[in-house]
C-alpha positions in Angstrom: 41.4 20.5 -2.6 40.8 23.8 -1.2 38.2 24.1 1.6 35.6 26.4 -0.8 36.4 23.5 -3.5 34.5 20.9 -1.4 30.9 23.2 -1.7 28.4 22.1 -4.2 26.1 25.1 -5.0 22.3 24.0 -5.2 20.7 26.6 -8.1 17.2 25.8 -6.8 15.9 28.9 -8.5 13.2 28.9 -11.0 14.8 30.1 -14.5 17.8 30.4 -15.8 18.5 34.5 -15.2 18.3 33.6 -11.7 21.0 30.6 -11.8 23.4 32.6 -13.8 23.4 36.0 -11.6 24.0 33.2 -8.8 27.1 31.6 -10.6 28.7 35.3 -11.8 28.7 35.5 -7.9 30.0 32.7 -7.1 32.8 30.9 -9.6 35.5 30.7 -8.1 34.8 31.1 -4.5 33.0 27.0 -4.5 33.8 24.2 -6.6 30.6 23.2 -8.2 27.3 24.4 -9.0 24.2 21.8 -8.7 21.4 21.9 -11.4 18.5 19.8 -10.4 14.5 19.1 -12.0 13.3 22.9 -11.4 15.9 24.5 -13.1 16.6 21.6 -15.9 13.1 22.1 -16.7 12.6 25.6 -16.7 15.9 26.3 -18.8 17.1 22.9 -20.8 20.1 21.1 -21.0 21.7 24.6 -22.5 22.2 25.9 -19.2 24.5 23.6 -18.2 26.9 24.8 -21.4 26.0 28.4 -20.0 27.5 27.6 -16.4 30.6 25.8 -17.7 31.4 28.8 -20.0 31.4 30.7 -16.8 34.1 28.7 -15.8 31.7 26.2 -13.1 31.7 22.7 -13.0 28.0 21.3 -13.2 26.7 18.6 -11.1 23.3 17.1 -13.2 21.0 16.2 -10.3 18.2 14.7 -12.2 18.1 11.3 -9.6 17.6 9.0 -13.1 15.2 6.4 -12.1 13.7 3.6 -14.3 14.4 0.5 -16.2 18.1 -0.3 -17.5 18.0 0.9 -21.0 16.1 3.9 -20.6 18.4 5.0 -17.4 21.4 4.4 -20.0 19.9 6.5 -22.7 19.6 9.5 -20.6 23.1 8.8 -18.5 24.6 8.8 -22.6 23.0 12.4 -22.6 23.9 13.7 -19.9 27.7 12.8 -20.2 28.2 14.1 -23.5 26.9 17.4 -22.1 30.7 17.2 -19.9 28.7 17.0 -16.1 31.2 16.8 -13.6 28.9 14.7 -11.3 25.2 13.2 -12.2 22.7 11.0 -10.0 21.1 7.9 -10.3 18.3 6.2 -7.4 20.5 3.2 -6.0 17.0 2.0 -5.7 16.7 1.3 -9.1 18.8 -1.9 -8.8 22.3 -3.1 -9.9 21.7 -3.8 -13.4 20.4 -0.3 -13.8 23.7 1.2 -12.5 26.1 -1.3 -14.3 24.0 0.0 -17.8 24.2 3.6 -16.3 28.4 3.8 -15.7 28.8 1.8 -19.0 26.5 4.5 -20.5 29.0 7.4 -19.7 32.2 5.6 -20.1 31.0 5.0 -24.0 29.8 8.6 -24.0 31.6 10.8 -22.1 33.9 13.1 -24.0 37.4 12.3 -23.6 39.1 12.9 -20.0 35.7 13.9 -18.4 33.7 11.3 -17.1 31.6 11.9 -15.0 31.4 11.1 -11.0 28.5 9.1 -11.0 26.5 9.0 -7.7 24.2 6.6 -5.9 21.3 8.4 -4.5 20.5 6.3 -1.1 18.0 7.9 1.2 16.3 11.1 0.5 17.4 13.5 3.5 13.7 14.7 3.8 13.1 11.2 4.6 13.6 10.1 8.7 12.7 6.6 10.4 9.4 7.1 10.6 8.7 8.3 6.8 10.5 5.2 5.5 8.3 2.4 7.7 5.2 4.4 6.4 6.3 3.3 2.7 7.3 -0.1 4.1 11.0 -0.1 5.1 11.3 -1.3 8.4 15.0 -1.2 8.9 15.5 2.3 9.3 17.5 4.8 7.4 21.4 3.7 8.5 20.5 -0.1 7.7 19.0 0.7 4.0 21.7 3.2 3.3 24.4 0.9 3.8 22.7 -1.6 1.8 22.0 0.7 -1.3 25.5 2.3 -1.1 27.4 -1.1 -1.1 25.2 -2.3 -4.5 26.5 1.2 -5.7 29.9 0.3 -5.2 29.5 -3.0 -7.1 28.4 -1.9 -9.9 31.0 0.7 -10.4 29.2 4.0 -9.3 32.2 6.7 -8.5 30.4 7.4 -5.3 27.2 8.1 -3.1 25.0 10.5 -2.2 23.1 10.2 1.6 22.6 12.8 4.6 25.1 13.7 6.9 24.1 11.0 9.8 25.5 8.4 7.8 29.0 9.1 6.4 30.8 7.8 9.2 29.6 4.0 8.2 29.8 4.7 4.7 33.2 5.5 5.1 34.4 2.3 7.6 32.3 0.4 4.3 33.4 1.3 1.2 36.5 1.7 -0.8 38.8 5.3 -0.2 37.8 6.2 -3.7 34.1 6.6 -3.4 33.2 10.0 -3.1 30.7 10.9 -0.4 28.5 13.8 -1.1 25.8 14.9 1.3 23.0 17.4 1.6 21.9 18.3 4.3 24.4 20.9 5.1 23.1 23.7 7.8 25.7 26.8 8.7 24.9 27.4 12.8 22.8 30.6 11.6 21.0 28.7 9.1 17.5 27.7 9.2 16.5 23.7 9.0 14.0 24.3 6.4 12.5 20.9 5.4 15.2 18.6 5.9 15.1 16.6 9.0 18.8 14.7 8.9 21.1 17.3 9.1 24.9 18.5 10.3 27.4 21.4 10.3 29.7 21.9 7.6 32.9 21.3 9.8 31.0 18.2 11.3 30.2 16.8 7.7 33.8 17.2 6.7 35.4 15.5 9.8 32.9 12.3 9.2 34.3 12.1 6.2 32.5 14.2 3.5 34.3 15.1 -0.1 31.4 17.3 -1.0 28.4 19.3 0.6 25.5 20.3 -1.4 24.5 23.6 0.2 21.6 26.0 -0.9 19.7 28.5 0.6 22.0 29.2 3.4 24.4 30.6 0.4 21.6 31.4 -2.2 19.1 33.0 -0.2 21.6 35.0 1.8 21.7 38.7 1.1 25.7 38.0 -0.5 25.9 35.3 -1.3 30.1 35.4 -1.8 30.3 36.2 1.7 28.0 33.4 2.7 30.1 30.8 0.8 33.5 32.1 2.7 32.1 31.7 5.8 31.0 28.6 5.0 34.5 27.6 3.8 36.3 28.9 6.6 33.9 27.0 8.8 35.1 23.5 7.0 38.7 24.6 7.4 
């Protein structure tokens, strides 16, 4: 996999013109593009056909979220559209991710299931944020705990922030793919994310993918942003 291959674009723009002058830009120079609520809602499941005849790979971050059945309904959806990668709260319990990977192994079209990952921990989330809403353990400790239930039901892989993929990757299998957000360039802004790394950091603790947006989409090329950010990993 080539350095550029392991950056997951985020198209956190508001319609679909916007997402598609971004992936013209950029096929070929990352490895996936990531379409989440904002977009989804403003365009429809069509533009996720529109960005794979562009030649992108689409990673469906919708974060699916509710009772077993209804999960597996919209998992069913969502694979037959070909996702490369989709998302699913680990929160939402073990049963709910067994029904979701059964989901898109029945539906998937042939040779392209999807990667399905276990949202853990919100990155906007910190210590403090999560004892307000009643966890006291901290973010590491409910990570780890989310991630492993992941991993037993047969999720492909997990998604948490940067701080813990060095115990994710002493705890679960090789295979699982780690993707993070949470991914800030040196001369990059924080915005509103509080657990954050470097891209050559995130790699080295064991990252296969880094979901990076306005450092690349907000910058004024947004090719050149993306190289820089791939020679950085290598």
């Amino acid at each position: 996999m080539k350095p550029s291959d392991k950056i997951i674009v985020a198209l956190d723009v508001e319609n679909e013109r916007a997402a598609l002058v971004l992936v013209k830009k950029l096929t070929g120079k990352v490895g996936v593009f990531k379409v989440g609520k904002e977009l989804f809602t403003a365009a429809g499941p069509s533009i996720v056909k529109k960005i794979q005849k562009l030649g992108g790979k689409v990673f469906l971050d919708l974060k699916f979220h509710d009772i077993p059945n209804t999960v597996a309904k919209a998992v069913a959806q969502a694979a037959k559209l070909g996702v490369y990668m989709m998302t699913i709260h680990a929160s939402g319990g073990l049963e709910m991710m067994e029904a979701a990977v059964a989901s898109a192994k029945e539906n998937a079209p042939k040779g392209k299931m999807p990667i399905l990952l276990g949202v853990t921990v919100l990155t906007s989330l910190d210590d403090g944020a999560l004892k307000k809403i009643g966890f006291s353990g901290g973010a590491e400790q409910m990570v780890l705990r989310l991630a492993k239930m992941a991993q037993e039901a047969g999720m492909g892989g997990i998604v948490s922030s940067p701080k813990e993929l060095k115990i994710l990757r002493r705890a679960l299998a090789p295979s699982m793919v780690l993707v993070t957000p949470g991914i800030r360039p040196a001369w990059s802004a924080a915005g509103d994310q509080k657990r954050i790394t470097t891209p050559a950091q995130a790699v080295q603790d064991g990252a296969s993918f880094m979901v990076i947006g306005r450092p690349i989409t907000a910058h004024k090329n947004p090719a050149e942003a993306a190289a820089l950010i791939a020679k950085e990993i290598a």
